[in-house]
MINU-407768 format. One record per residue (C-alpha): residue in one letter; x, y, z. Coordinates in steps of 0.5 Angstrom, whole numbers, plus 500, padded with zeros to 3 digits. Each point is the difference from the previous one (the first is absolute). Example, Ala and Ser with C-alpha at 12.3 -4.5 7.8 and 13.67 -1.06 7.14 Angstrom:
2
a525491516;s502507498;
END
This chain:
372
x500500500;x503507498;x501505505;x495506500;x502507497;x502505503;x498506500;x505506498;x502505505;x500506496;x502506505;x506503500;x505496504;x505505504;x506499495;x495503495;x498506504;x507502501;x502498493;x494506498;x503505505;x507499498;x498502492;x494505501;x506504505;x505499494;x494501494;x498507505;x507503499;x501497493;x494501496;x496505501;x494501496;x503506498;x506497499;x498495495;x496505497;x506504499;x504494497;x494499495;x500507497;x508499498;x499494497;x504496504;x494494501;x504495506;x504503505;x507496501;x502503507;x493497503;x501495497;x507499502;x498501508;x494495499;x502494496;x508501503;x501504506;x494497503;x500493496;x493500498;x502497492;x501493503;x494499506;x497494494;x507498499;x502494505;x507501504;x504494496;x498504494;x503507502;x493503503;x497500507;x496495500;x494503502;x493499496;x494503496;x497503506;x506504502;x500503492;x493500500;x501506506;x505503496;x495501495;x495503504;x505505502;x502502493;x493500497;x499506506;x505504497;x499498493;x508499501;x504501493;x504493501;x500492496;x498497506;x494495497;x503500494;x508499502;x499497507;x494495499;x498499492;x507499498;x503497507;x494495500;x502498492;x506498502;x499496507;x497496496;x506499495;x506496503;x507500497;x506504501;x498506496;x492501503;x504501507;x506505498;x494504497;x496499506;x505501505;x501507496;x492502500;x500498508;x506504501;x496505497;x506503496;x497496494;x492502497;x497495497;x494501495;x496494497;x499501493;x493499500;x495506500;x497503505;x493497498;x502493500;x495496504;x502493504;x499494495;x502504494;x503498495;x506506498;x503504495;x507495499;x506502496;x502497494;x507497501;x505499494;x508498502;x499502508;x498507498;x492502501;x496504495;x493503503;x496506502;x497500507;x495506502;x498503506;x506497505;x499503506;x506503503;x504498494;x505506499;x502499508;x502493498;x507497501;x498494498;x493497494;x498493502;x497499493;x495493499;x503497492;x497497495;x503494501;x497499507;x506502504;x500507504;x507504499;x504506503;x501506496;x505505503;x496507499;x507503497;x501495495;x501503492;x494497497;x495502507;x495507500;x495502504;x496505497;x495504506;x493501499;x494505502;x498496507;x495502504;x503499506;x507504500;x503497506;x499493497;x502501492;x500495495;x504498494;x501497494;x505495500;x503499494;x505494498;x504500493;x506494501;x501502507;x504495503;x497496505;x501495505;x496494502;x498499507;x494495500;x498495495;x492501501;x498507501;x493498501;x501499507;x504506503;x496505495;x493496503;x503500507;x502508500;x494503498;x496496505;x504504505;x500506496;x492499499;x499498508;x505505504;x497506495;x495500504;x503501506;x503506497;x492503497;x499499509;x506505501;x497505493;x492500505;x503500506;x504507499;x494503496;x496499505;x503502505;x502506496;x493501499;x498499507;x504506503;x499505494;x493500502;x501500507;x503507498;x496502495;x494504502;x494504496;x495504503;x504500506;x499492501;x506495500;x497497492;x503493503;x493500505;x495501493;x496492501;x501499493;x508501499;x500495507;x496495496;x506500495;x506499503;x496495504;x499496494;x507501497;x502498508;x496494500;x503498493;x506501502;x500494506;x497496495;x506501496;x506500506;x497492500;x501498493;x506504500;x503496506;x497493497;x503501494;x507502504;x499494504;x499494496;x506502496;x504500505;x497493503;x499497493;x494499500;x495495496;x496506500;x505506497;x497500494;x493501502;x503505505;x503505496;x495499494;x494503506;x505505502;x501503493;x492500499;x500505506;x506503501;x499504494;x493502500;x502502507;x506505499;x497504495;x495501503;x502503506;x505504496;x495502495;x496503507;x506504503;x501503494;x492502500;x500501507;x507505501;x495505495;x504505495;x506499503;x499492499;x500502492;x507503500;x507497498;x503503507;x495496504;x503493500;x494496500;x501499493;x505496501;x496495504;x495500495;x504499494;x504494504;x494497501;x497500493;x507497498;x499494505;x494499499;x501497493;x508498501;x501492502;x492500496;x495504500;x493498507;x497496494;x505496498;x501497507;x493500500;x501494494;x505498503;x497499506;x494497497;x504495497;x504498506;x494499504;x496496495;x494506499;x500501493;x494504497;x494498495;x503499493;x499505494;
END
């Protein structure tokens, strides 16, 4: 007889709390709002210093990474927390796309050369980008690179955070995956218009670029990192509805009109009580998506599938209000709040869209509609 399941313990333990503490002190220095506005402004969509402070200084590149591996053997919940702080400060840097997607490709690939890359990406002196786009959803097929004599031919469109790689784990045409060194002849990464300036995309192309193989079967390492791309996303979009409405939140406890405190009106409480309520209802599945990772879950797929159902929906929303509800001021390009709105729009299509996971999910449980 099997033994029960048991139910997962989803608060946060007090290494978690500490972790957060540590990272909003630093993000509080390092990354104001006014800050990464500033930073979008000249251009310059990544911030390497922050960058250097998190993943280097504080060692947060390598927290999936086990300690025989180069990393600190820490897990998804612990990234997952990181995350949460990020969102909140819509921080310019390639965590999720470095420090989780193309760290969890290569923990799923063996070999000399998938640990002196991962040892790099834990280190967090090397970025690592997944040459996948953005909207690539778990249990897709992607877009592969044609291989001719060791060299890799293709065009890969909207990679995240591409133009601050060291390093693209491209899938091949043959079924294996490769590393691509960025400063190869043969490599350009050609930036385009994103709605979200603090996490750009790209489009990677490849002519001849010399390449190196690091798995036979791609297949794997590609599902296996967008699933944690897709499931720790969500913890990110929890820290994007945290902060708005927490802004929101004290700006209309400042605010008054006709010599009444305007966050008193009934009508404005029943908003942020709904956007309250949605976020609690997010806090859960973002922390079951976390959870199942880090515990290999049977369950992972249906977790992270339910949580990117909501997380999205969620996010913009909450967003969407503070905008609204900051007024005239919430409209304008000096008042941060479009940068959460932004960043919220962006990941609510990035990793697969809510009805993707919808199908997805719908697949995974055995609950398919009626036919056409």
């Amino acid at each position: 007889m099997s033994a029960p399941a048991t139910t997962p313990d989803l608060l946060y333990s007090q290494e978690e709390e500490d972790l957060r503490a540590a990272v909003r002190d630093l993000l509080g220095d390092r990354c104001d709002p006014a800050s990464v506005l500033a930073r979008i402004e000249s251009g310059e969509a990544h911030d390497p210093t922050l960058w250097k402070s998190l993943a280097e200084d504080m060692g947060l590149a390598g927290l999936l990474v086990p300690e025989e591996r180069g990393g600190q053997g820490a897990g998804h919940r612990e990234a997952a927390v990181v995350l949460e702080e990020l969102g909140r400060a819509v921080a310019p840097v390639p965590y999720l796309t470095s420090a989780v997607v193309a760290t969890e490709a290569l923990l799923a690939c063996t070999g000399p050369e998938a640990d002196r890359l991962l040892a790099g990406l834990a280190s967090g002196r090397t970025v690592g980008v997944l040459a996948v786009s953005l909207t690539g959803t778990p249990g897709d097929a992607p877009r592969t690179a044609t291989v001719e004599n060791g060299a890799l031919h293709g065009e890969f469109t909207g990679v995240a955070d591409a133009r601050a790689a060291d390093v693209l784990l491209v899938p091949g045409g043959d079924g294996a995956l490769y590393a691509v060194d960025t400063t190869a002849r043969g490599v350009a990464v050609t930036p385009r218009v994103s709605l979200d300036l603090t996490r750009p995309v790209d489009t990677v192309t490849l002519d001849g670029a010399a390449a190196t193989r690091v798995a036979d079967d791609a297949a794997g390492p590609v599902e296996r990192a967008l699933r944690a791309g897709a499931g720790l996303l969500a913890s990110e979009q929890l820290g994007i509805a945290e902060r708005v409405l927490t802004e929101t939140v004290g700006y209309l406890k400042d605010r008054r009109q006709f010599n009444r405190q305007v966050g008193g009106f009934q009508a404005l409480k029943h908003r942020l009580a709904r956007i309250w309520l949605d976020l609690v209802n997010l806090r859960a599945v973002a922390r079951s998506a976390a959870d199942a990772l880090a515990t290999g879950s049977e369950d992972t797929d249906v977790a992270v599938a339910v949580a990117q159902t909501y997380a999205g929906r969620v996010a913009v929303h909450a967003a969407e209000e503070a905008v609204q509800l900051h007024g005239g001021i919430g409209m304008t390009w000096e008042h941060p709040t479009h940068l959460y709105l932004k960043r919220a729009k962006a990941d609510s299509l990035a990793y697969g869209s809510a009805g993707r996971h919808k199908e997805r999910l719908a697949e995974l449980v055995d609950l398919r509609g009626p036919s056409a």
